[in-house]
C-alpha positions as CSV (number, residue, x, y, z in Angstrom):
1,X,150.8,139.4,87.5
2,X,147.8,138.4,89.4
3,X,144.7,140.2,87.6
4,X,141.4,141.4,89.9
5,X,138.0,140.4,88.9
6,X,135.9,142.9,88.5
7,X,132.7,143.4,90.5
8,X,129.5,142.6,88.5
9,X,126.9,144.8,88.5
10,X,123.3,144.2,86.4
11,X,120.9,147.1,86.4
12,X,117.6,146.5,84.8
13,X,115.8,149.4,84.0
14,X,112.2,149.5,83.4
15,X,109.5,152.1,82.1
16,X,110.2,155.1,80.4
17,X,113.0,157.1,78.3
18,X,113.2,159.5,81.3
19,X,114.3,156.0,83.8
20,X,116.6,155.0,81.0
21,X,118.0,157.9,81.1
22,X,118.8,158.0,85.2
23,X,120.1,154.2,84.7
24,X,122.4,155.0,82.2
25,X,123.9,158.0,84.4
26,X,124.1,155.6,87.2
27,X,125.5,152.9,85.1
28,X,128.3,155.9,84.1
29,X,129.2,156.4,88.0
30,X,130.0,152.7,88.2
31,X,131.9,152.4,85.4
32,X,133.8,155.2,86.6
33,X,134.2,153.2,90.1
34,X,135.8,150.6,87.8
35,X,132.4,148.3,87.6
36,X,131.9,145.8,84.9
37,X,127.9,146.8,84.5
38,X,125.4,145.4,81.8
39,X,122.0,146.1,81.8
40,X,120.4,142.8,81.0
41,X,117.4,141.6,82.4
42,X,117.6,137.6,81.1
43,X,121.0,136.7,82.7
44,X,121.0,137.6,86.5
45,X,124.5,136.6,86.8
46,X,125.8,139.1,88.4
47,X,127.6,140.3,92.1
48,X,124.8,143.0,92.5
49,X,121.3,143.0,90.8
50,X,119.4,146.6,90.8
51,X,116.3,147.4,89.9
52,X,115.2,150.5,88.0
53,X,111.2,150.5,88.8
54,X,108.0,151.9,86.8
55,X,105.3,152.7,89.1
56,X,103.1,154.8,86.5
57,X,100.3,152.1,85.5
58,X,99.4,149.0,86.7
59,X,100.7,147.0,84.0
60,X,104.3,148.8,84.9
61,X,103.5,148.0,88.6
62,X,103.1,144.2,88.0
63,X,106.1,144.4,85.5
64,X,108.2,145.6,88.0
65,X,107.3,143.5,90.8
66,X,107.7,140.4,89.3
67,X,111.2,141.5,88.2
68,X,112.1,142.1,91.6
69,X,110.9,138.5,92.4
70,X,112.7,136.7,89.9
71,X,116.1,138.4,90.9
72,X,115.0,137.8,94.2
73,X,114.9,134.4,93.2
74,X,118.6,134.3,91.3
75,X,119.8,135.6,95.1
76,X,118.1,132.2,96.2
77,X,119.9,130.5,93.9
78,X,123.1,132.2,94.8
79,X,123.2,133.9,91.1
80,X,124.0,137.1,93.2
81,X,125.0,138.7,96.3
82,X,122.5,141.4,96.9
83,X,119.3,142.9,95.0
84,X,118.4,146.7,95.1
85,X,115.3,148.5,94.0
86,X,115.2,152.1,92.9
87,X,113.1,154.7,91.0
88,X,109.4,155.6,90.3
89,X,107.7,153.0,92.3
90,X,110.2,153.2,95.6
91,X,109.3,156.9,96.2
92,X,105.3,156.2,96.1
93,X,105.5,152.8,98.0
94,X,108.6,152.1,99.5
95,X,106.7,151.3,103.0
96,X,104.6,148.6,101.1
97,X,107.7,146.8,99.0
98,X,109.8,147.2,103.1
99,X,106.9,145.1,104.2
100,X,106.4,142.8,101.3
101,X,110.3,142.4,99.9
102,X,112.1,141.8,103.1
103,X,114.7,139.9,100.6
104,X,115.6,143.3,99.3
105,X,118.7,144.7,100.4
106,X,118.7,147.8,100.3
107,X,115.4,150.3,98.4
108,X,116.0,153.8,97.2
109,X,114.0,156.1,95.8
110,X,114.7,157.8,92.1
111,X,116.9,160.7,93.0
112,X,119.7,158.8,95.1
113,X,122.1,157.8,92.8
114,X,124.6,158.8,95.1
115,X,123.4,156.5,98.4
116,X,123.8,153.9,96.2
117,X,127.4,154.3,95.0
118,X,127.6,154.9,98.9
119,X,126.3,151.9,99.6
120,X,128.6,149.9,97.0
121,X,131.6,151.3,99.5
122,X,132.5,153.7,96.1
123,X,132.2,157.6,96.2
124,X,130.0,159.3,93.8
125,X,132.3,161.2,90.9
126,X,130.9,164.8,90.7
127,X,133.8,165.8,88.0
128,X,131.5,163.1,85.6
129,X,127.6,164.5,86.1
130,X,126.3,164.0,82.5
131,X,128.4,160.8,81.4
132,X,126.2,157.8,80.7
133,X,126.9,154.7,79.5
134,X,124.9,154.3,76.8
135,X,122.2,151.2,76.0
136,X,120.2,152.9,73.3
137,X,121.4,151.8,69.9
138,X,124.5,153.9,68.6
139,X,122.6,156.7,66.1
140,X,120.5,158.1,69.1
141,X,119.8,159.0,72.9
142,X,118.1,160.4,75.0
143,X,118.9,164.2,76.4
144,X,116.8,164.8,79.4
145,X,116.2,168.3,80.4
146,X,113.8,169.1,83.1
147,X,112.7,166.7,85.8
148,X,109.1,166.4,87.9
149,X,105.7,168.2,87.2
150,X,103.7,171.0,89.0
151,X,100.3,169.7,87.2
152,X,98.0,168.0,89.7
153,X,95.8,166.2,87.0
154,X,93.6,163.8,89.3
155,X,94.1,161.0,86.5
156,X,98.1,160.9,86.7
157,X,100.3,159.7,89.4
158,X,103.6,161.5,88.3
159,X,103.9,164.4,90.7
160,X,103.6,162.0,93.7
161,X,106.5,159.7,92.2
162,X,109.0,162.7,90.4
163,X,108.3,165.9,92.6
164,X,108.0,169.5,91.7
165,X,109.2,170.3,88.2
166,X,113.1,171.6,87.8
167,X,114.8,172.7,85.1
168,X,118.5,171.4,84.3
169,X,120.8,174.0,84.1
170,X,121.6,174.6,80.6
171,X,125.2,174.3,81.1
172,X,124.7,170.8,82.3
173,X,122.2,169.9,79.3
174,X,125.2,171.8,76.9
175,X,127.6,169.4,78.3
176,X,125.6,166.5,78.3
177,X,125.2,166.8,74.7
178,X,128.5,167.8,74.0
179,X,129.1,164.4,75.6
180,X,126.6,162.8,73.7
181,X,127.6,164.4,70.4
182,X,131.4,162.9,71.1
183,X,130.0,159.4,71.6
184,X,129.2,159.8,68.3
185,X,125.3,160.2,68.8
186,X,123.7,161.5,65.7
187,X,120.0,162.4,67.1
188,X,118.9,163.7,70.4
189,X,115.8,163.2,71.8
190,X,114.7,165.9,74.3
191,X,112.5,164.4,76.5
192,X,110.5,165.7,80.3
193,X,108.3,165.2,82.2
194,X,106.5,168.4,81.1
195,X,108.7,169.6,78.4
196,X,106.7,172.9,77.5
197,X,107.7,173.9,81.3
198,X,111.1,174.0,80.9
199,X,112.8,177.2,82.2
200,X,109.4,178.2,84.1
């Protein structure tokens, strides 16, 4: 019986809990799609390489940059087929990275999960919204509730990356634990953008 390799797939997620959280629902859509995924950003090994950015602070911007170069760099080599760069720092200055990445295959911004499973030939599983695969260590997670901020504080770059401030439906946080909860998750961590705003 002749037995298929599985397709590859390495997302590197940098920043925040929040990001973590949007990698590890992506990473659940590929492994639904029948993926094998890691999230490991020393061995670039891998059929696809994407890149979960930070844009908040500068430090996060040069982290993020250089991590794009050096899978850049594994394509070079011929560690990997394509590179792709999502999140935070696509949806302030995705113009910028077009013009200074060309090796990039394909850039998309924090909120299109789906365009990317598009783009990997696969469809997007709606029957699954809330299942992660999970890289935090076994006891805990992250349950992520609301999403943006309506606060225009001059000092803070988040509006401009996350958007207006939405709530999650609770049935979707309720089943997203529930999920959690059967994983055998003993903590949960509600985080936000602006947690005191949820429901608002």
């Amino acid at each position: 019986m002749l037995v298929t390799k599985k397709e590859r797939i390495n997302l590197i997620s940098l920043g925040c809990s929040k990001n973590l959280v949007d990698s590890e629902l992506l990473m659940g859509q590929l492994l639904a799609n029948d993926y094998e995924v890691v999230c490991d950003d020393e061995n670039l090994n891998a059929d696809t390489l994407i890149v979960n950015t930070c844009g908040f602070i500068g430090d996060a911007k040069e982290e993020s940059v250089n991590t794009i170069l050096q899978c850049i760099e594994a394509k070079k080599r011929g560690m990997t087929k394509q590179v792709f760069v999502m999140g935070c720092m696509t949806e302030k200055y995705k113009d910028e990275m077009l013009e200074e990445l060309p090796e990039v295959d394909a850039f998309f911004g924090k909120f299109q999960g789906k365009d990317i499973v598009a783009r990997l030939g696969k469809n997007y599983k709606q029957d699954i919204i809330g299942v992660r695969m999970l890289t935090t260590p076994s006891h805990y997670a992250y349950l992520k509730i609301s999403e943006g901020c309506n606060r225009k504080c001059s000092f803070c770059a988040i509006p401009s990356m996350t958007g207006k401030h939405t709530s999650k439906p609770k049935e979707e946080i309720l089943q997203e634990a529930r999920f959690l909860a059967a994983k055998g998750v003993k903590e949960l961590l509600v985080i936000a953008q602006d947690l005191s705003s949820y429901g608002l």
